[in-house]
C-alpha positions as CSV (number, residue, x, y, z in Angstrom):
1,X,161.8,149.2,103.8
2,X,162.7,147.2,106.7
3,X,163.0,150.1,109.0
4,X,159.3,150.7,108.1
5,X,157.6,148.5,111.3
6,X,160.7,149.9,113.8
7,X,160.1,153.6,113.4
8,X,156.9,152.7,112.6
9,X,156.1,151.8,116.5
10,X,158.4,154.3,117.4
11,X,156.2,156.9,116.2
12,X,153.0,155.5,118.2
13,X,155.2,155.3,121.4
14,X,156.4,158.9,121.1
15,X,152.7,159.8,120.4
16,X,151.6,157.5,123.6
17,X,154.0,159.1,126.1
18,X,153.0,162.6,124.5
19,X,149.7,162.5,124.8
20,X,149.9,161.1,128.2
21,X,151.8,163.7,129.7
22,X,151.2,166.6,128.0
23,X,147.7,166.8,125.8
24,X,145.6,164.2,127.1
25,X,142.8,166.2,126.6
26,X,143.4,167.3,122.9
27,X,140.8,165.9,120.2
28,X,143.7,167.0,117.5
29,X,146.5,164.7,118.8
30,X,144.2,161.9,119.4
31,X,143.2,161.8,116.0
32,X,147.0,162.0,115.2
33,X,147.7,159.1,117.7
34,X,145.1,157.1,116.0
35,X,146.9,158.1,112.5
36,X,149.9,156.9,113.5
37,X,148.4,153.9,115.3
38,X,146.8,153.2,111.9
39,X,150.0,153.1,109.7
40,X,151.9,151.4,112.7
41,X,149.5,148.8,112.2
42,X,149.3,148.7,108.3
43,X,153.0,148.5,107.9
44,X,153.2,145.0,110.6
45,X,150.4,143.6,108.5
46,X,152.7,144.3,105.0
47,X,156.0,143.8,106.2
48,X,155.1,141.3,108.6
49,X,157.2,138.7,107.2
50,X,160.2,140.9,105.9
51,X,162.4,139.7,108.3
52,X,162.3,136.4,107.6
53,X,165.3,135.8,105.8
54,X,167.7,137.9,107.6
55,X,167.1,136.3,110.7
56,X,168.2,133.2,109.1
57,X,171.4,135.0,108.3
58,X,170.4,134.9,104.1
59,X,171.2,138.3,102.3
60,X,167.4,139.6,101.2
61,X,167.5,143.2,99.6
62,X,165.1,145.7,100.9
63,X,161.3,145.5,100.0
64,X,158.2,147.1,99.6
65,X,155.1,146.4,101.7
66,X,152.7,143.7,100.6
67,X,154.7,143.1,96.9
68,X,157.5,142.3,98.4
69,X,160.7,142.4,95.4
70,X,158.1,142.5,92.5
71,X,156.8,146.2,92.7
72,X,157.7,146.7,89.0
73,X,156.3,143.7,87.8
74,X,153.2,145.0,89.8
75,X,153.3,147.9,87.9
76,X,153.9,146.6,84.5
77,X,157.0,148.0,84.1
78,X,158.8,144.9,83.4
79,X,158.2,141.1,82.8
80,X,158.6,139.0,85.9
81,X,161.9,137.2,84.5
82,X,163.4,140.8,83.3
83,X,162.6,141.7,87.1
84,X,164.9,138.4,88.7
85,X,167.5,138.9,85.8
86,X,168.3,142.4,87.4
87,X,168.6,141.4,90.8
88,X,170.5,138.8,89.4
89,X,173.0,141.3,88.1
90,X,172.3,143.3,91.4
91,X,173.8,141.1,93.6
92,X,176.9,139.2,92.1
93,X,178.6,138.3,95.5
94,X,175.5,136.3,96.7
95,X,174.9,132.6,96.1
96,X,171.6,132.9,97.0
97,X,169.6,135.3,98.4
98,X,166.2,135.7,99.9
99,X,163.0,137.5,98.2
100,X,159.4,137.9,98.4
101,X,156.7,137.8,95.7
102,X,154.0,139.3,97.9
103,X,153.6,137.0,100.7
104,X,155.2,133.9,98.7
105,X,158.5,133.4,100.2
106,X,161.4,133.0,97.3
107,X,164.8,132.3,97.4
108,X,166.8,133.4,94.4
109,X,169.5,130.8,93.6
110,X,172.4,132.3,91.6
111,X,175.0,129.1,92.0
112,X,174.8,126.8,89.1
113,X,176.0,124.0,91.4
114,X,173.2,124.9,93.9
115,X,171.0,124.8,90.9
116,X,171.9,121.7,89.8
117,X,171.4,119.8,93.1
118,X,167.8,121.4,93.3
119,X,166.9,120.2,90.1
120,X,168.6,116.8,89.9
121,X,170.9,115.4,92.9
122,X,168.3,116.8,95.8
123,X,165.2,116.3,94.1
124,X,163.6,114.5,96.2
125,X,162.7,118.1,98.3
126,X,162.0,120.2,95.7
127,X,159.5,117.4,93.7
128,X,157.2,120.1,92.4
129,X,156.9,123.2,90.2
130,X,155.1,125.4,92.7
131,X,151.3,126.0,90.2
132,X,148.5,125.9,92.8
133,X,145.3,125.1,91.6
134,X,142.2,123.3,92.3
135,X,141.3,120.6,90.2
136,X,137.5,120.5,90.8
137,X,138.1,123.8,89.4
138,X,140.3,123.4,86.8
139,X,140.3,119.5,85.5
140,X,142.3,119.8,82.4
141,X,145.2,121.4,84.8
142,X,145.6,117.7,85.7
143,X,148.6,117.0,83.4
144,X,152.2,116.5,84.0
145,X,152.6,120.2,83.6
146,X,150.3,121.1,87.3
147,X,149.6,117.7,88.8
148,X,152.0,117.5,92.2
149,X,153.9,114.6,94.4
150,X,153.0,110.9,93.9
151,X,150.4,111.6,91.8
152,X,152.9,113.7,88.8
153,X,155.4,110.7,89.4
154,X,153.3,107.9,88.5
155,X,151.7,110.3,85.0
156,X,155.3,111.1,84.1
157,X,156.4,107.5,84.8
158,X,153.4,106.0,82.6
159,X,153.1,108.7,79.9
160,X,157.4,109.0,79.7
161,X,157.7,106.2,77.3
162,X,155.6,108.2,74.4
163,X,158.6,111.3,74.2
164,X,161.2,108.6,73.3
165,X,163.3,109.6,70.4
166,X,161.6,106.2,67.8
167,X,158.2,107.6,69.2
168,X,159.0,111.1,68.1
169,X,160.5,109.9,65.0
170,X,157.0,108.5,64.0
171,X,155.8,112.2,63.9
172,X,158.2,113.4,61.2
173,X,156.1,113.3,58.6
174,X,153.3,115.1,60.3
175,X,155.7,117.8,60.5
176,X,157.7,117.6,57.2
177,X,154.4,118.2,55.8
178,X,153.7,121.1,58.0
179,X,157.0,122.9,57.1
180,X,156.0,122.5,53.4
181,X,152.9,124.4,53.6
182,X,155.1,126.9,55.5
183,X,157.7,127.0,52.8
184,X,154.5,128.0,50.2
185,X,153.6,130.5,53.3
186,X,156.5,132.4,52.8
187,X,156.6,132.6,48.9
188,X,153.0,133.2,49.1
189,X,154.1,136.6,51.7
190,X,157.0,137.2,49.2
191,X,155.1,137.3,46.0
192,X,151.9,138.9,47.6
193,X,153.4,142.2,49.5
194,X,150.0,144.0,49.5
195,X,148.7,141.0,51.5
196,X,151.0,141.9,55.1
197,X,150.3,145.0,57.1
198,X,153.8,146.2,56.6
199,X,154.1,147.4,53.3
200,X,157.8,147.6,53.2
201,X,159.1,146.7,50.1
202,X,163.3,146.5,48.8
203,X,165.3,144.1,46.7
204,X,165.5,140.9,47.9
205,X,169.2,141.0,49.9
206,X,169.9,137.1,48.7
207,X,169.9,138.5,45.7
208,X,169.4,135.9,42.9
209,X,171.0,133.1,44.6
210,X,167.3,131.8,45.4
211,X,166.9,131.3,41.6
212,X,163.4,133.1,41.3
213,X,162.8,136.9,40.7
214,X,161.1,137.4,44.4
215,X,161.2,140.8,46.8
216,X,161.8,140.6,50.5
217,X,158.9,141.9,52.6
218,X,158.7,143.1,56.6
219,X,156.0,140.1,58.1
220,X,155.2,139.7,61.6
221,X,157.5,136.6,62.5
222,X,156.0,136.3,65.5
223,X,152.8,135.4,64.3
224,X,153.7,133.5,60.8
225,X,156.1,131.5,62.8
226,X,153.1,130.8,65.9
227,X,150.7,129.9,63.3
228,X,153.5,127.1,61.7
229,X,153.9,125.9,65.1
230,X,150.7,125.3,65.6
231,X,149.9,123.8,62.6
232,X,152.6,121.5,63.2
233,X,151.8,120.4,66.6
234,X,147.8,119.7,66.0
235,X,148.1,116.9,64.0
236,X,151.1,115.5,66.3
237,X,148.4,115.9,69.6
238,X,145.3,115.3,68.3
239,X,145.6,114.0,64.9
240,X,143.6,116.5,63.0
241,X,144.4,119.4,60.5
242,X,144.3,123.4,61.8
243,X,144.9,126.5,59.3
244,X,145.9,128.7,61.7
245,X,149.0,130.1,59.0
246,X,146.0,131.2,57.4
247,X,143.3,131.7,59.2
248,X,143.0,134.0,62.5
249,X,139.6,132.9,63.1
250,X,140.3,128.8,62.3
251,X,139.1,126.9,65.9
252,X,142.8,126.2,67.3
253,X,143.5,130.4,66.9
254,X,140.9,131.7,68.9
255,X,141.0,129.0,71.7
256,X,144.8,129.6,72.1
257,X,144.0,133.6,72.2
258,X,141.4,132.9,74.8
259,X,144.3,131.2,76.4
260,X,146.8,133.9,75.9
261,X,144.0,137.0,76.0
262,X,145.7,140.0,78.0
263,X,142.7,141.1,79.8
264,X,142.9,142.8,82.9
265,X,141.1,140.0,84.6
266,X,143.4,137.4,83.0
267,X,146.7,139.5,83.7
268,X,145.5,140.0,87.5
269,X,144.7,136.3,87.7
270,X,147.7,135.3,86.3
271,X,149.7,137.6,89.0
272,X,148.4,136.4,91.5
273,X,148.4,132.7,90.5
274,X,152.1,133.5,90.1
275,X,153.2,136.0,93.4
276,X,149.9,135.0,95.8
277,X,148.6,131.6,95.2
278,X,146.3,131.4,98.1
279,X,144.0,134.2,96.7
280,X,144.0,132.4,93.5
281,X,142.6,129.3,95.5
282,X,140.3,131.0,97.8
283,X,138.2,132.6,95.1
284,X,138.5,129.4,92.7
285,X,139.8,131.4,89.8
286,X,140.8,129.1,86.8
287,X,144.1,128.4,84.8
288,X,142.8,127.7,81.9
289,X,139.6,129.5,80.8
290,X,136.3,127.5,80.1
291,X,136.1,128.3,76.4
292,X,139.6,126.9,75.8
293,X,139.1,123.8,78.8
294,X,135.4,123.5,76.4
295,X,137.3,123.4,73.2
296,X,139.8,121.5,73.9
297,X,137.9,118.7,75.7
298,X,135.2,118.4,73.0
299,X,138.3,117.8,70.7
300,X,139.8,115.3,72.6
301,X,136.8,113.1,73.7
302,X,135.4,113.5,69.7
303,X,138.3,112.0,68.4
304,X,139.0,109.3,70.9
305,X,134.9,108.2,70.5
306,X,135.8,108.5,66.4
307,X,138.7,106.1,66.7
308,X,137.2,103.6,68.6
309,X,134.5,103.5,66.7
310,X,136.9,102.8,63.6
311,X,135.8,105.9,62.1
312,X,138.8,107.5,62.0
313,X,142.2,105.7,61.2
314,X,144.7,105.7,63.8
315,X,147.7,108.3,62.9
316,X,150.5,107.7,65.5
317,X,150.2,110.8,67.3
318,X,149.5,111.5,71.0
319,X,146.3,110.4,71.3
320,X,146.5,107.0,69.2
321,X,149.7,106.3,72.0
322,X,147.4,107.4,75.3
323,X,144.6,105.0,74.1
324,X,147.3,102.3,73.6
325,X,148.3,103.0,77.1
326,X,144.6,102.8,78.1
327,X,144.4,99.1,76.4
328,X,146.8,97.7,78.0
329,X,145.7,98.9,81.4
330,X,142.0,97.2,80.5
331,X,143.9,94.1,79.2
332,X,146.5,93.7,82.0
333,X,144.1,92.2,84.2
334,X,146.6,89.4,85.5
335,X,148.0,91.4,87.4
336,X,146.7,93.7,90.8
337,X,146.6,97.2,90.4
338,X,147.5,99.7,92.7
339,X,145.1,101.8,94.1
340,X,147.1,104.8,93.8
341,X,147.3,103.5,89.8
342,X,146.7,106.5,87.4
343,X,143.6,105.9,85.3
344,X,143.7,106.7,82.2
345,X,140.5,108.8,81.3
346,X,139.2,110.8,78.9
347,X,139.9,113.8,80.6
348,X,143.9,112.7,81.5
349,X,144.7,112.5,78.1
350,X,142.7,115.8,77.1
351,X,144.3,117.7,79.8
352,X,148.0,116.1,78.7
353,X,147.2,116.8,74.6
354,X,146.3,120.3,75.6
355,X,149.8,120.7,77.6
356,X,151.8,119.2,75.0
357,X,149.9,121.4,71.9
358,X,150.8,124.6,74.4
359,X,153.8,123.7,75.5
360,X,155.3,123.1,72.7
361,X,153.5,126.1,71.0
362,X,155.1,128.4,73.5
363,X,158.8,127.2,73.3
364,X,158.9,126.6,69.5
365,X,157.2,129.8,68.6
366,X,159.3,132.1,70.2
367,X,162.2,129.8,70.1
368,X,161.4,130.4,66.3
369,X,160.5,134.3,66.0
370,X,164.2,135.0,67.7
371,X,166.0,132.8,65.7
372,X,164.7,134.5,62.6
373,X,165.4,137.8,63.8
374,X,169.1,136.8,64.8
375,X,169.1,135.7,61.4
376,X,168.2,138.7,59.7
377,X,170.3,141.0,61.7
378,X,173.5,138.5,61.0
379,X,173.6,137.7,57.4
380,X,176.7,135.7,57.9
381,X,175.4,133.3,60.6
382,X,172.4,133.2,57.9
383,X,174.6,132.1,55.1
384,X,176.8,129.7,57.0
385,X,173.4,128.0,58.1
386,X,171.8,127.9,54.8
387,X,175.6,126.8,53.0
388,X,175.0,123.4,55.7
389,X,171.4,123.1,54.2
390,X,172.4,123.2,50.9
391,X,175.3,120.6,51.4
392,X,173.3,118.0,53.6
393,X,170.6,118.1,51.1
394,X,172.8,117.4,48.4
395,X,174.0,114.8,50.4
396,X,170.9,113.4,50.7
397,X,169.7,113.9,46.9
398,X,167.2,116.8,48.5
399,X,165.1,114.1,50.7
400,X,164.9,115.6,54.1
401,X,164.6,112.4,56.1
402,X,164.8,112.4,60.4
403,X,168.3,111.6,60.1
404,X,169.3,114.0,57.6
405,X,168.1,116.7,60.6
406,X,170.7,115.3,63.0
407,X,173.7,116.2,60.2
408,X,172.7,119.7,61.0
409,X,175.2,120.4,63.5
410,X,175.6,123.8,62.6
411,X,172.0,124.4,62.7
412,X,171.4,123.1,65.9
413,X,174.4,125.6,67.3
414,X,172.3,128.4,66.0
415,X,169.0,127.0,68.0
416,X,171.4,126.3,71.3
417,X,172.6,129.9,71.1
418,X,169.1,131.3,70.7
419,X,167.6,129.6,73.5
420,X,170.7,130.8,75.2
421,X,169.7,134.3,74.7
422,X,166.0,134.0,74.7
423,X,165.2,131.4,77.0
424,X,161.4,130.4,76.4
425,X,161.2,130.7,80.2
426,X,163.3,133.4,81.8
427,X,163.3,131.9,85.3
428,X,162.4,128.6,86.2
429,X,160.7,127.7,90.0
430,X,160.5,124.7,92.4
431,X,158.7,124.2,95.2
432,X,160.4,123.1,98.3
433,X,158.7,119.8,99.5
434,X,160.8,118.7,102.3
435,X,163.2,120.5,104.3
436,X,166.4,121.2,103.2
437,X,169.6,122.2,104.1
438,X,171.7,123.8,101.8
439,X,175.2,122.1,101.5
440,X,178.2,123.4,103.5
441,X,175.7,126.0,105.4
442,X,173.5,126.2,108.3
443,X,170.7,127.6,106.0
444,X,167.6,125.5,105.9
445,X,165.1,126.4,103.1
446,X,161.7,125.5,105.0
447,X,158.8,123.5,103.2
448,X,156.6,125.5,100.9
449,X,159.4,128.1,99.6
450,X,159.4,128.7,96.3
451,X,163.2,128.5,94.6
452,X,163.8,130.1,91.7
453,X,166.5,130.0,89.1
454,X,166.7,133.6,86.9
455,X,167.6,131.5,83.5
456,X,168.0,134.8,81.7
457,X,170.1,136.5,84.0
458,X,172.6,133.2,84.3
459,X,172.2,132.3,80.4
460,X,173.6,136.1,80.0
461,X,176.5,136.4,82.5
462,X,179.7,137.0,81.0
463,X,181.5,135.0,83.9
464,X,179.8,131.7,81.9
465,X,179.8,133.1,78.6
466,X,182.8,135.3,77.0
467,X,180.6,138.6,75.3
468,X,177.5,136.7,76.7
469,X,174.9,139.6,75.2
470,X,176.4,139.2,71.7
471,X,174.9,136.2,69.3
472,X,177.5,133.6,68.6
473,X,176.7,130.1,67.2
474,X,180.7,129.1,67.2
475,X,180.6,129.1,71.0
476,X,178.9,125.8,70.7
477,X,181.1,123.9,68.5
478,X,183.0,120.7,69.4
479,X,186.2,121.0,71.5
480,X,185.4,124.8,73.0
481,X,184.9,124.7,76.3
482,X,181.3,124.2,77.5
483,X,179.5,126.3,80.6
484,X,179.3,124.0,83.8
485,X,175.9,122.3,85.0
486,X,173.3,124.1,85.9
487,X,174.3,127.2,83.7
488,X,172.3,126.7,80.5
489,X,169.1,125.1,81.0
490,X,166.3,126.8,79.1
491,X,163.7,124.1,79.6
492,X,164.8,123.3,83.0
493,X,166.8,120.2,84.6
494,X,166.5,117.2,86.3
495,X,162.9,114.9,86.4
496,X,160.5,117.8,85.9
497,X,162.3,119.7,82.8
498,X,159.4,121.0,80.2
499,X,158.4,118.4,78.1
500,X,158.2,121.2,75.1
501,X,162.0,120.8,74.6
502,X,161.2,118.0,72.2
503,X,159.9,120.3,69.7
504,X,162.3,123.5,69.1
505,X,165.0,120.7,68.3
């Protein structure tokens, strides 16, 4: 499509000196002049910026006008990180190369090592994620997920100290109690076949190893295991009890489908937010929608004015540790405070509950659903797991205890390898913040590109993994050799990885 603007202008000039010396007079060829004129102009407008890359002397594959490399994800023909895992596999010589997601330019690393220095030894130019939004707009996008520069170092800085492992190890028991509802979920699915739309029903294929006479039914994992996960991550964020295992319509269901809602409205604002962020910020579209902002909010600010009222005990979740970290700015009064200080309001620690219940949501869930069906499609994998279960538990006289979870080394090889194959983010993005050159080139990747890592497309690329498509626990064991840095990193690298990764392990 690059030729497009050339022949483009070459067409009006032939026109020009045409109509000039032959058919000045002709109404027809005018109106063809004007056509041509027309497209001439159309195609500088779309493709104005096409060349940017290869005059830089960076390797950028032909595009379309206006959606640049993203015409299929335009057309819904595939997801966005399907689209950058094939020209990943595209373009296997290149280190990097340079794309465009409309009018946003993009430069698609490939080199772990290039990845790695983005993410962690250059960080200082690439500081931010690349989500435009407005926060007048959008207030509960001010979390550690959105917020951007100074003001996301000083959050993360304050708020990091509540994901450390003794912190998180004060949660188990919210949890454990989760998974035990679960556990009477799935017996309750079992027992009750009529009660799950697929009415598929066999011998149970463990046979009578489980010690109970129970069939096996076809459920919807996706959805028993996005209900369990959020179940298990309300009471951790906000200190209060959903049913959402149980109950499609409970509060917590429908404001994360208003969240997740496939409209046409939210899929084109979504797009754009995502290819063309200066649309999304001229019109003042939203992140997240009002009903879940409403919901979420109202949750928040009732249970912080409930605790501090004494009405409601404090449970060592997120909330109880924001409003500590709230105390002791009040208290600290010895000391100045720096303008630029972030103050802890009621709607900083709304917006950073809300992030934490979705992102963990997202990356457990599906982190979840993929396990379970690598599961059922391997039943040796499935036995070797449950054989550790069994043992550790014995071990442990059937108390599962936090430290009885880190004895699960084969377990955790099975989560590794799934978020190997399924990613919970198929390409991860930063925004360039400072000029940079890359090392041992001339290249200099100009403020405001977006850099983007296709974590699919690496995490699947048999040059890092030996029979990289195929599902393989082992190749995570002690003593095998591991894949360098920056080759698996499904929740990202470096300062801003996803905070979610506390929850699939």
């Amino acid at each position: 499509m690059f030729g497009f603007k050339r022949s483009a202008f070459q067409l009006v000039v032939c026109l020009a000196w045409g109509l000039q010396y032959y058919t000045f007079g002709s109404l027809v060829l005018w109106y063809i002049f004007a056509c041509g004129l027309s497209v001439a102009v159309v195609l500088a407008v779309t493709t104005y910026d096409h060349d940017y890359w290869r005059s830089r002397g960076v390797f950028s594959p032909p595009a379309w006008p206006v959606v640049g490399h993203i015409l299929s994800v335009v057309m819904f023909k595939e997801q966005g990180g399907m689209c950058f895992k094939r020209i990943y596999d595209t373009y296997k010589d290149e280190r990097y190369l340079g794309t465009h997601q409309f009018y946003q330019r993009t430069l698609v690393v490939r080199d772990p090592e290039l990845i790695r220095r983005v993410c962690v030894n250059d960080f200082q130019h690439f500081t931010d994620r690349g989500f435009f939004f407005n926060k007048d707009v959008d207030p509960m996008a001010g979390s550690v997920l959105f917020l951007r520069g100074n003001e996301w170092k000083r959050l993360r800085t304050k708020i990091s100290p509540i994901f450390s492992p003794n912190k998180l190890r004060g949660m188990f028991p919210l949890i454990e109690n989760t998974a035990g509802e679960f556990v009477t979920r799935v017996k309750d699915l079992l027992s009750q076949p009529k009660d799950v739309t697929s009415k598929i029903v066999e011998e149970n294929p463990v046979g009578p190893s489980n010690g109970v006479g129970q069939v096996s039914s076809v459920v919807d994992s996706e959805k028993l295991v996005g209900g369990y996960t959020a179940d298990a991550i309300v009471p951790c964020a906000f200190g209060l009890k959903s049913n959402v295992m149980y109950n499609d319509e409970d509060p917590f269901a429908v404001a994360l489908h208003a969240f997740y809602e496939m409209s046409v409205f939210n899929i084109f604002e979504k797009t754009m937010r995502q290819f063309w962020p200066a649309f999304v910020l001229f019109f003042r579209m939203r992140i997240i929608p009002k009903k879940t902002h409403d919901f979420f909010y109202n949750i928040v600010t009732s249970v912080l004015r409930a605790r501090e009222k004494g009405v409601q005990e404090k449970r060592g979740d997120f909330i109880d540790m924001m409003m500590a970290l709230r105390n002791d700015d009040t208290n600290n009064n010895s000391c100045k405070k720096d303008n630029e200080d972030v103050e802890i309001t009621d709607m900083v620690i709304s917006a950073n509950a809300f992030i934490i219940f979705l992102g963990g949501f997202e990356t457990t869930s599906s982190t979840l659903a993929f396990l379970f069906l690598e599961l059922a499609a391997d039943q040796r994998v499935q036995e070797a797991m449950r054989q550790e279960i069994r043992e550790v538990l014995e071990k442990h006289e059937g108390k599962i205890t936090y430290e009885l979870l880190q004895e699960l080394v084969y377990m955790e090889m099975v989560i590794q390898e799934t978020l190997r194959l399924y990613p919970p983010f198929p390409s991860i993005q930063r925004l360039c913040t400072k000029d940079y050159t890359i090392p041992g080139t001339t290249t200099v990747v100009e403020r405001g590109t977006i850099v983007l890592f296709p974590t699919l497309g690496i995490q699947r690329d048999d040059q890092y993994f030996e029979n990289a498509s195929a599902f393989i626990p082992e190749r995570w064991s002690e003593g095998r050799p591991q894949p360098p840095p920056g080759v698996y990193m499904p929740f990202g690298d470096g300062p801003r990885y996803c905070i979610g990764m506390v929850y699939p392990y």
